[in-house]
C-alpha positions in Angstrom: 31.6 -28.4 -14.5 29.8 -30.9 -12.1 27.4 -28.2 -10.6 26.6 -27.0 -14.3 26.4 -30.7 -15.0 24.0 -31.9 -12.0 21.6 -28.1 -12.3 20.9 -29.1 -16.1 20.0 -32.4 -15.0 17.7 -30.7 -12.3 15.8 -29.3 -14.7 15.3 -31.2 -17.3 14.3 -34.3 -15.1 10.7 -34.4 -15.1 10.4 -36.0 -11.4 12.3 -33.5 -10.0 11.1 -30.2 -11.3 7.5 -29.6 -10.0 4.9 -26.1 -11.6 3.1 -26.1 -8.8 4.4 -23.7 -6.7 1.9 -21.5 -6.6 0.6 -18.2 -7.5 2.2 -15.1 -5.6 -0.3 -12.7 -5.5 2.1 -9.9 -5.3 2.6 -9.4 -8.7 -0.6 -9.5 -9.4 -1.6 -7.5 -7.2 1.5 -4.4 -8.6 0.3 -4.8 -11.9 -3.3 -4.6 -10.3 -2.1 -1.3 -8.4 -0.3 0.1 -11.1 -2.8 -0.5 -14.4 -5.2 1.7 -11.7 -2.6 4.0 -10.7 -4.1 6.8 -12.7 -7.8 6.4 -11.5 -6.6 6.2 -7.6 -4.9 9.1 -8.2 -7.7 11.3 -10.1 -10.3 10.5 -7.3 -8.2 11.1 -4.2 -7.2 14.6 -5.9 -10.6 14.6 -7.0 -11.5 14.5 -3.4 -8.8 16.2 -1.5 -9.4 19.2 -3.7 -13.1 19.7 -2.7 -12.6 19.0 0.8 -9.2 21.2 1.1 -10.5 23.5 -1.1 -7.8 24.5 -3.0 -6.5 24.8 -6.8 -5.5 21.4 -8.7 -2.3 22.6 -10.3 -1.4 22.8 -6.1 -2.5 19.2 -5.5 -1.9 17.3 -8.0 2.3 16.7 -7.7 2.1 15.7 -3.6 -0.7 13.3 -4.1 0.9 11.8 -7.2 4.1 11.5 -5.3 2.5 10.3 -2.1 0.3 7.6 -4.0 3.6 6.2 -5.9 4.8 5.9 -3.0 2.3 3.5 -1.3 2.1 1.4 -4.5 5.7 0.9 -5.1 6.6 0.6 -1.4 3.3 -0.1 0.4 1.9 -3.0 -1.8 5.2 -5.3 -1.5 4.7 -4.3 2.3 1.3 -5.2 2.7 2.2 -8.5 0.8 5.0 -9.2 3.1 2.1 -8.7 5.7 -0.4 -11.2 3.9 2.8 -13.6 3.6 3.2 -13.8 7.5 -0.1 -14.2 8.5 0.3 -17.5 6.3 3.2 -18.6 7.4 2.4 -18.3 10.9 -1.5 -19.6 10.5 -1.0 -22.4 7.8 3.2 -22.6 7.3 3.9 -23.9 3.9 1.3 -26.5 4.5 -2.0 -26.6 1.8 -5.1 -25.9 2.9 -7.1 -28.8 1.5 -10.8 -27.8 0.1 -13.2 -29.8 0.9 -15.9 -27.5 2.3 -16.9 -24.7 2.2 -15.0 -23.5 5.6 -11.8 -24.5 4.6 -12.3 -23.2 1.1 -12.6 -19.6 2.9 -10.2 -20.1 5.1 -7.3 -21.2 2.2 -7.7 -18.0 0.3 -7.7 -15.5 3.6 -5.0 -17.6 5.1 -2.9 -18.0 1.9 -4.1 -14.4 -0.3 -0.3 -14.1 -0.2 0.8 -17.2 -2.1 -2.6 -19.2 -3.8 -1.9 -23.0 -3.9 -2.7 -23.5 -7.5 -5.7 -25.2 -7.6 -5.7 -24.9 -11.2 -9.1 -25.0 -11.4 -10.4 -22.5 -8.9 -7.9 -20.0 -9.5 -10.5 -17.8 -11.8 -12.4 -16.5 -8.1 -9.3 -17.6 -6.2 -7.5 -14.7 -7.2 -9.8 -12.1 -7.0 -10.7 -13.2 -3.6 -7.2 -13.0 -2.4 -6.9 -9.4 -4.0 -10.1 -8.7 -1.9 -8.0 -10.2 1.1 -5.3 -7.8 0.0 -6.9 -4.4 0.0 -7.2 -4.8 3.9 -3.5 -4.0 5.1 -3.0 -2.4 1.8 -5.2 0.3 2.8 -3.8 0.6 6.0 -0.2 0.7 4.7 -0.9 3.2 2.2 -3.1 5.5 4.9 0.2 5.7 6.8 2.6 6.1 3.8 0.7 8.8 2.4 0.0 10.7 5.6 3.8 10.4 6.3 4.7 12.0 3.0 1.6 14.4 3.2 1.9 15.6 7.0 4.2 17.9 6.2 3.1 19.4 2.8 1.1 23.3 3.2 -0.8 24.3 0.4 -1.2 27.8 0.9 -1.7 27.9 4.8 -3.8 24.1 4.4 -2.1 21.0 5.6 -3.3 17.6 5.0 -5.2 15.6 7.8 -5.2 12.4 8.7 -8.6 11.9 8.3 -8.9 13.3 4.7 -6.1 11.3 3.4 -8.1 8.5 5.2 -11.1 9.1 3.6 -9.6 10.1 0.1 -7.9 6.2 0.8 -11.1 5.0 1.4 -13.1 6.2 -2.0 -9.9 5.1 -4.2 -10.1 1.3 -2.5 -14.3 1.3 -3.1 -13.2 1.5 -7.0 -10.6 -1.2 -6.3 -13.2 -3.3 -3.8 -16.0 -2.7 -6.6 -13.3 -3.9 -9.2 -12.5 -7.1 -7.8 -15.8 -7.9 -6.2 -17.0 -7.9 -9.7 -14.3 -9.9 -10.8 -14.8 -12.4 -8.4 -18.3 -12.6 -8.7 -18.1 -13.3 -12.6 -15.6 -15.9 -12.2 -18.1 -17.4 -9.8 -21.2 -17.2 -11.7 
């Protein structure tokens, strides 16, 4: 009764509970990946059929499975990534910003949990999506090739480089998406 007693108490004592714990970016960032699922998917089979040259119906169900697999799996990663490069750079300490140095080096040093500065948080979090799509990409490069490497459509297996390079036109949609974002917020 005492713990029930003393974790009401908790929270409804103003001077104890604080709402400024930040924004984690990764789920953002999954609901990001995942309301752009669909598009990723259409250009990189979009690609990967003209470069392999073979039918969609053939292409379709790997690269749908591989690209699930890299957003599911590969953006919590990439976060987890993101989320020691803070930790180790800037600990659980704030990044205070007073010029405009330090205001670039919060959101690359902590794109993995934003200090809410409520009021910068419109081009904040954009930016630290931008951040983001760096070990994304090279999470999801590796994912996909390791579901991919194996797969033979007709006597074609998938490269490296063309999952690579189908990788690399799906993140210029989701660069261009969040550049723009970023920039509005700004201007």
């Amino acid at each position: 009764m005492k713990k029930i007693l003393y974790t009401l108490l908790f929270f409804l004592i103003p001077s104890v509970v604080n709402a400024d714990a930040g924004v984690p970016m990764v789920f953002l960032g999954l609901y990001f990946s995942l309301f752009l699922f669909v598009p990723v998917c259409l250009l990189e089979i979009f690609f990967l059929k003209i470069k392999m040259k073979v039918d969609y119906k053939k292409i379709v169900l790997p690269v749908v499975k591989s690209n699930f697999v890299s957003t599911i799996i590969g953006y919590p990663l990439s976060w987890i990534v993101l989320l020691v490069v803070q930790l180790v750079t800037v600990g659980g300490n704030v990044v205070m910003m007073s010029d405009t140095w330090s205001v670039f080096k919060s959101v690359v040093l902590q794109a993995a949990w934003l200090v809410p500065f409520e009021d910068k948080l419109q081009w904040m979090i954009p930016a630290a999506g931008l951040v983001g799509l760096i070990p994304a990409f090279f999470i999801s490069v590796w994912l996909e090739y390791y579901i991919l490497k194996d797969v033979v459509i007709g006597h074609i297996k998938f490269k490296r480089t063309d999952i690579q390079n189908a990788n690399l036109i799906s993140y210029m949609l989701l660069f261009i998406i969040l550049l723009f974002k970023l920039l509005y917020n700004i201007v």
